[in-house]
One Martini backbone bead per residue (centre of mass of N, CA, C, O) as a GRO file, in nm:
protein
  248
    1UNK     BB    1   5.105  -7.240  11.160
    2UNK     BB    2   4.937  -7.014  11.269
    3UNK     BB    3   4.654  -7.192  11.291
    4UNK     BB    4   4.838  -7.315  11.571
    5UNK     BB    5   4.906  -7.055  11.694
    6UNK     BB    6   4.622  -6.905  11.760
    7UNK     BB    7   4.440  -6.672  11.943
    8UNK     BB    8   4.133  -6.623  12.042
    9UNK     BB    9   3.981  -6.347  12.223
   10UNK     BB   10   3.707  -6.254  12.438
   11UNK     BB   11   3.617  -5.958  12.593
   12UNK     BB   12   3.364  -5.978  12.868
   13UNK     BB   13   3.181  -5.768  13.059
   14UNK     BB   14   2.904  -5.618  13.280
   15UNK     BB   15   3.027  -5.272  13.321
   16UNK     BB   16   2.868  -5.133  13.134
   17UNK     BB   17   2.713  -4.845  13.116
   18UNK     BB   18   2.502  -4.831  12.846
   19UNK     BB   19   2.443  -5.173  12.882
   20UNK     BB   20   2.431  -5.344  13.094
   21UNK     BB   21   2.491  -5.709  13.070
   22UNK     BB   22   2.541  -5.725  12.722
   23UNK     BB   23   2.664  -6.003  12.700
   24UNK     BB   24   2.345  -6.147  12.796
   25UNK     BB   25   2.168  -6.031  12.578
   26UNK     BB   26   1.886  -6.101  12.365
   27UNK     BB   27   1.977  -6.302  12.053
   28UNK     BB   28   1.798  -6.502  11.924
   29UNK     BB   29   1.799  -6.701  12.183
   30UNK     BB   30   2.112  -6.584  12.230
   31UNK     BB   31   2.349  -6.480  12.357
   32UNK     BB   32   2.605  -6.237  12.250
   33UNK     BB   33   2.853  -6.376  12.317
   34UNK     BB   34   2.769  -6.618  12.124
   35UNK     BB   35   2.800  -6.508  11.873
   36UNK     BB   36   3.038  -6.428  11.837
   37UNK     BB   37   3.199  -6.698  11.896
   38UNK     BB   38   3.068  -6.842  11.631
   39UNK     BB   39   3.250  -6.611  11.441
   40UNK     BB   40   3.498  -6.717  11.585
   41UNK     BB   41   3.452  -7.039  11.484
   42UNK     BB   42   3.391  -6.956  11.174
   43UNK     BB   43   3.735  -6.880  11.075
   44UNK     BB   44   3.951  -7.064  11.159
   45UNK     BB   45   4.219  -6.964  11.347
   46UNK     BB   46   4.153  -7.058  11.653
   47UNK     BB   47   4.118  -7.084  11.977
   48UNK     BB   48   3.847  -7.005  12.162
   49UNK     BB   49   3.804  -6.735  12.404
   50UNK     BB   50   3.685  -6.626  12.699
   51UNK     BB   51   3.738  -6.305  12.879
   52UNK     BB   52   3.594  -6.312  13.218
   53UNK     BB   53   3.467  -6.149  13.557
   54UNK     BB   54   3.205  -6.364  13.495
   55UNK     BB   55   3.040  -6.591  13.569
   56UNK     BB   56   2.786  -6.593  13.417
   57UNK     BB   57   2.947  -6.575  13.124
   58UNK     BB   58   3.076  -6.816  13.140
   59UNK     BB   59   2.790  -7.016  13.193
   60UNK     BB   60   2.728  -6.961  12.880
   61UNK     BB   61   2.933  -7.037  12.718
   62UNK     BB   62   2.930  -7.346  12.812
   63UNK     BB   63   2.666  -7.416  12.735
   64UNK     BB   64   2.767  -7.352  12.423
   65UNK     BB   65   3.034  -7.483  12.407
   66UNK     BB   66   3.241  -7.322  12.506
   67UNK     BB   67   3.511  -7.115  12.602
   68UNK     BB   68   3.644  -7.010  12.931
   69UNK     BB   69   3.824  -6.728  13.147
   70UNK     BB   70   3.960  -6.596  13.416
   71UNK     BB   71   3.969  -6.270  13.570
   72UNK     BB   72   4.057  -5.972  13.677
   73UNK     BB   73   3.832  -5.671  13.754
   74UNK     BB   74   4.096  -5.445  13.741
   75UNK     BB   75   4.124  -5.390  13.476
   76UNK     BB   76   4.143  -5.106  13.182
   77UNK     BB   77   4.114  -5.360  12.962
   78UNK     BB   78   4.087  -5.568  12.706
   79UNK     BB   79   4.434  -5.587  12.675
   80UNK     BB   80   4.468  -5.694  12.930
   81UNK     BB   81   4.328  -5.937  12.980
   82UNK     BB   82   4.418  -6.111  12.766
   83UNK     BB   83   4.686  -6.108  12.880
   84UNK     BB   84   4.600  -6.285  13.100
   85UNK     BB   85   4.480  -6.515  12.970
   86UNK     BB   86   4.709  -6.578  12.770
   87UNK     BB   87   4.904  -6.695  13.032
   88UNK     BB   88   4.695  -6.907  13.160
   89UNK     BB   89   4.674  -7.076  12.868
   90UNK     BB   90   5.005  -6.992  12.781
   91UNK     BB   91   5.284  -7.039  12.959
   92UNK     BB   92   5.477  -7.156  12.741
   93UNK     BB   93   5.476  -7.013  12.426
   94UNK     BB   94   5.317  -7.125  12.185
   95UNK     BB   95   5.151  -6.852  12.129
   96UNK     BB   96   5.212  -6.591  11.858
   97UNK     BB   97   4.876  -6.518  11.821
   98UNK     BB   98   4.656  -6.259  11.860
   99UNK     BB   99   4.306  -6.231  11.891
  100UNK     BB  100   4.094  -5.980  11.906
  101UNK     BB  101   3.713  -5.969  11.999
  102UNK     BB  102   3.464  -5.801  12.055
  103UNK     BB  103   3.185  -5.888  12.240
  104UNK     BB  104   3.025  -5.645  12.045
  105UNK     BB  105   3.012  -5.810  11.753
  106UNK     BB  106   2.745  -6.009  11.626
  107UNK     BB  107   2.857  -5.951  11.303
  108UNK     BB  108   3.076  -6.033  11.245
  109UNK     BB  109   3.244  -6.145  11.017
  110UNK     BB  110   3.453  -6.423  10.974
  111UNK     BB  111   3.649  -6.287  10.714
  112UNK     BB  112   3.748  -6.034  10.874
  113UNK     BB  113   3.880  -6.180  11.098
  114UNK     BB  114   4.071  -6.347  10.912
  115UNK     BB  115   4.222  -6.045  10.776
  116UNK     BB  116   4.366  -5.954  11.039
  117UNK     BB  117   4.623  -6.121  10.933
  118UNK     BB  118   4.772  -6.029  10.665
  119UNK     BB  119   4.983  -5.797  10.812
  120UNK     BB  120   5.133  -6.076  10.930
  121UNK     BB  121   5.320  -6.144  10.714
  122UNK     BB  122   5.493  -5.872  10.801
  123UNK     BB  123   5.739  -5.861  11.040
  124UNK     BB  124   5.724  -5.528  11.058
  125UNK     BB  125   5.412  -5.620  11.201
  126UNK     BB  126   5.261  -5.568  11.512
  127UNK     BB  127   4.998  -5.484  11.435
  128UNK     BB  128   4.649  -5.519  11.363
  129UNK     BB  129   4.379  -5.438  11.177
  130UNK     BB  130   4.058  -5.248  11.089
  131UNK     BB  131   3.904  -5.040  10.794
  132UNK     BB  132   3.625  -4.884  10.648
  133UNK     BB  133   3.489  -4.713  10.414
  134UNK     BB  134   3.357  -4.399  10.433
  135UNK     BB  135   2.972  -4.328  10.331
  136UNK     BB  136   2.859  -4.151  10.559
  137UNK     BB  137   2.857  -3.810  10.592
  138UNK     BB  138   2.858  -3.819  10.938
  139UNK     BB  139   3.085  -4.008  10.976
  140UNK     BB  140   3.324  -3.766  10.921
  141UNK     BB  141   3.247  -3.607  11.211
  142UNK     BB  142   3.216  -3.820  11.430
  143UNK     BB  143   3.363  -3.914  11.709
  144UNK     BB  144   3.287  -4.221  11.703
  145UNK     BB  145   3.436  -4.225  11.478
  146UNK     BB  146   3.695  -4.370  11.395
  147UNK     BB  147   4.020  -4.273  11.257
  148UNK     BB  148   4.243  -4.381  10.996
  149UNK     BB  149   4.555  -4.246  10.936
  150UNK     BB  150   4.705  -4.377  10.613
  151UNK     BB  151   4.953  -4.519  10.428
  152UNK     BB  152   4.955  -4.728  10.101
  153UNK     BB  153   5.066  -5.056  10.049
  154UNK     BB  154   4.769  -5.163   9.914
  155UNK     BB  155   4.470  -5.177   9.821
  156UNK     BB  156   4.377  -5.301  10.145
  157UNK     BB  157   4.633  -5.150  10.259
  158UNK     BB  158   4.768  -4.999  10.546
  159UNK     BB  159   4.936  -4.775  10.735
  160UNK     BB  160   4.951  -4.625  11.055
  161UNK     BB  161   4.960  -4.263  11.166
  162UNK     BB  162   4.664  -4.246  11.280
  163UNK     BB  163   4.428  -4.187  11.526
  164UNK     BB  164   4.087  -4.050  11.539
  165UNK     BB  165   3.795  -3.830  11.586
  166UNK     BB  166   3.875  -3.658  11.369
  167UNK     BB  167   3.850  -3.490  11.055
  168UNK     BB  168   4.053  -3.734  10.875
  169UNK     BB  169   4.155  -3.608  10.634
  170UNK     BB  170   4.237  -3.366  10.447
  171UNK     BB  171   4.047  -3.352  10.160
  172UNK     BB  172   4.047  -3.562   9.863
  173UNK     BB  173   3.933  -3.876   9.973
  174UNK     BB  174   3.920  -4.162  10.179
  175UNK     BB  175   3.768  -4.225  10.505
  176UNK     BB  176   3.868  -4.440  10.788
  177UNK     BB  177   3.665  -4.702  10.976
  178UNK     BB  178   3.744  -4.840  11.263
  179UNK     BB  179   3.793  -5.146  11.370
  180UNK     BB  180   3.791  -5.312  11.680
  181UNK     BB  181   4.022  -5.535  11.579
  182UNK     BB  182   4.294  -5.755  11.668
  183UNK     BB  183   4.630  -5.830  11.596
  184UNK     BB  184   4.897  -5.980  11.806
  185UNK     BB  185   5.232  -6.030  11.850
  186UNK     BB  186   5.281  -6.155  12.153
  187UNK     BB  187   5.527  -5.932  12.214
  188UNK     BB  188   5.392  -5.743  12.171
  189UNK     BB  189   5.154  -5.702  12.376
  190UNK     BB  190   5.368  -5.714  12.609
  191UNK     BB  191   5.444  -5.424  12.575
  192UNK     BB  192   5.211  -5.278  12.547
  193UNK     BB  193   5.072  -5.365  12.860
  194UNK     BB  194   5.390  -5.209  12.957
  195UNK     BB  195   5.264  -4.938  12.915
  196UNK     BB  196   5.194  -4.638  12.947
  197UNK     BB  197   4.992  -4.381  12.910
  198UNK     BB  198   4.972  -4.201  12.659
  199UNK     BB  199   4.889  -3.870  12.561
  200UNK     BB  200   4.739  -3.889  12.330
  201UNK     BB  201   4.572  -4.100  12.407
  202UNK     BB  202   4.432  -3.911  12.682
  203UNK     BB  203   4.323  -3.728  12.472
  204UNK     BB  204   4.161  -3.975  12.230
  205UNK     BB  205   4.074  -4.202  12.387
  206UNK     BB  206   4.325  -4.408  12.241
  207UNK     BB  207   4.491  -4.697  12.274
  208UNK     BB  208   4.669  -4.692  11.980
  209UNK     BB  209   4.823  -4.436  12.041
  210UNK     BB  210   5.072  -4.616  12.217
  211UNK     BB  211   5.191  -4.792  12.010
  212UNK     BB  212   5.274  -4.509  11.808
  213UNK     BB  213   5.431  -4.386  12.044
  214UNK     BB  214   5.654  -4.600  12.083
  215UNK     BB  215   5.698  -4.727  11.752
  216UNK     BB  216   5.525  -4.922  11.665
  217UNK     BB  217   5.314  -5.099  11.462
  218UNK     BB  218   4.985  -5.049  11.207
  219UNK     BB  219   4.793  -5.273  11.028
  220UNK     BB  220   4.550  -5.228  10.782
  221UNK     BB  221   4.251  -5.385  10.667
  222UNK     BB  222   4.013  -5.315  10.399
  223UNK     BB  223   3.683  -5.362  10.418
  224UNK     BB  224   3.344  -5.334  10.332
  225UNK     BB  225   3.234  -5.329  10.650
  226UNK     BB  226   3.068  -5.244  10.955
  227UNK     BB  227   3.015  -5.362  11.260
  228UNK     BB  228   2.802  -5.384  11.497
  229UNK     BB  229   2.792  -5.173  11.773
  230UNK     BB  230   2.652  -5.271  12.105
  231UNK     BB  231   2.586  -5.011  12.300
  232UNK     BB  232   2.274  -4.968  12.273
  233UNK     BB  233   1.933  -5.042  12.240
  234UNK     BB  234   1.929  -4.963  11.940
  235UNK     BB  235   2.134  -5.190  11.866
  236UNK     BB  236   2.010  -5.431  11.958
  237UNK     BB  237   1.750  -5.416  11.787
  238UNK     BB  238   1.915  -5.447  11.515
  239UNK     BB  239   2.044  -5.669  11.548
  240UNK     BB  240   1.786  -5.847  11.598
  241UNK     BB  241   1.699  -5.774  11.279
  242UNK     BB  242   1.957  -5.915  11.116
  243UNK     BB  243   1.951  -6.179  11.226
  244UNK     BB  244   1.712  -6.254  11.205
  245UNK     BB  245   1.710  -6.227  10.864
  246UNK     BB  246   1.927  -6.468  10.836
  247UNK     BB  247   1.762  -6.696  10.934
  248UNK     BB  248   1.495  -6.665  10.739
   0.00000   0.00000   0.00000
């Protein structure tokens, strides 16, 4: 039932500050939003749409046999876009679970993608996402890697009790590199999208911080590896060194 109730969103926009026009930027002659949309339709969980305020990438995406929404340009986040997308796509209330996946994440795993379903399988979780252990040793200390800190459900599986980007938990044992990818219960993204930015989410600049502040639950899948994030020209030039390799 889920995978007929599902959708992929991809949230998309122009005004990149450190890398304008990044998802139309090419990576092995493919725009960089159509490999995600790629990895994200080779994942099998529903259909997927790019959500943008850009006809330019609405008009790559379509070219490249993808599906796109337009939405309006004056969202704060991603995952207002999103929410106005799927109102515009399912307004009569049949899609249960959306899953967001950030437009600039072209080598993202697709079986990680599919991961993020796992804790909506307890109802007690509102919201899911990913999150891999920290072995770079810079990366326990660099506030741009963002961690979370959660109390161990089973193997695979975190409770999330913080999101920050100082260096925590403190003390020995893995630290855990989220990776901005979510699943959200319908109900859960409307209630999330009509709340004010809480303080913590306005301190450490991290939006899953007001649904954690509001009382939200937060459960993360533990996967292998992070995907890498396109932000600089040196991601972009690493991104086409990576997919050239598998593609060779």
């Amino acid at each position: 039932m889920r995978e007929t109730r599902a959708l992929v969103l991809i949230p998309a926009r122009m005004a990149a500050t450190r890398l304008p026009g990044k998802p139309l930027l090419d990576i092995g002659g493919l725009p960089m939003i159509v490999h995600v949309l790629r990895r994200a339709e080779v994942a099998r969980i529903g259909r997927v749409i790019v959500a943008t305020d850009a006809p330019e990438i609405a008009q790559a995406v379509k070219k490249s046999g993808g599906e796109a929404v337009m939405t309006r340009a004056d969202h704060p986040s991603g995952s207002d876009r999103i929410f106005e997308a799927l109102q515009t796509i399912d307004g009569a209330g049949q899609i249960d679970t959306v899953i967001n996946v950030q437009g600039d994440l072209p080598t993202i795993a697709p079986e990680d993608i599919r991961a993020v379903l796992a804790p909506l399988a307890d109802p007690s979780v509102d919201i899911a996402t990913l999150a891999a252990v920290i072995r770079k040793d810079e990366e326990h200390t660099n506030p741009n890697v963002v961690k979370v800190v959660g109390s161990p459900v089973n193997a695979t599986r975190l409770r999330a009790l913080y999101f920050t980007r100082a260096t925590a938990p403190h003390g020995e044992g893995p630290r855990y590199h989220h990776i901005g990818l979510y699943a959200y219960r319908r109900q859960a993204l409307a209630r999330f999208v009509a709340l004010p930015p809480s303080p913590l989410e306005t301190r450490e600049k991290l939006e899953q911080l007001r649904a954690l502040e509001a009382g939200m639950r937060i459960d993360v899948t533990v996967v292998d590896t992070v995907p890498l994030g396109v932000d600089t020209p040196h991601d972009l030039e690493t991104a086409r060194q990576m997919l050239a390799g598998k593609a060779s």
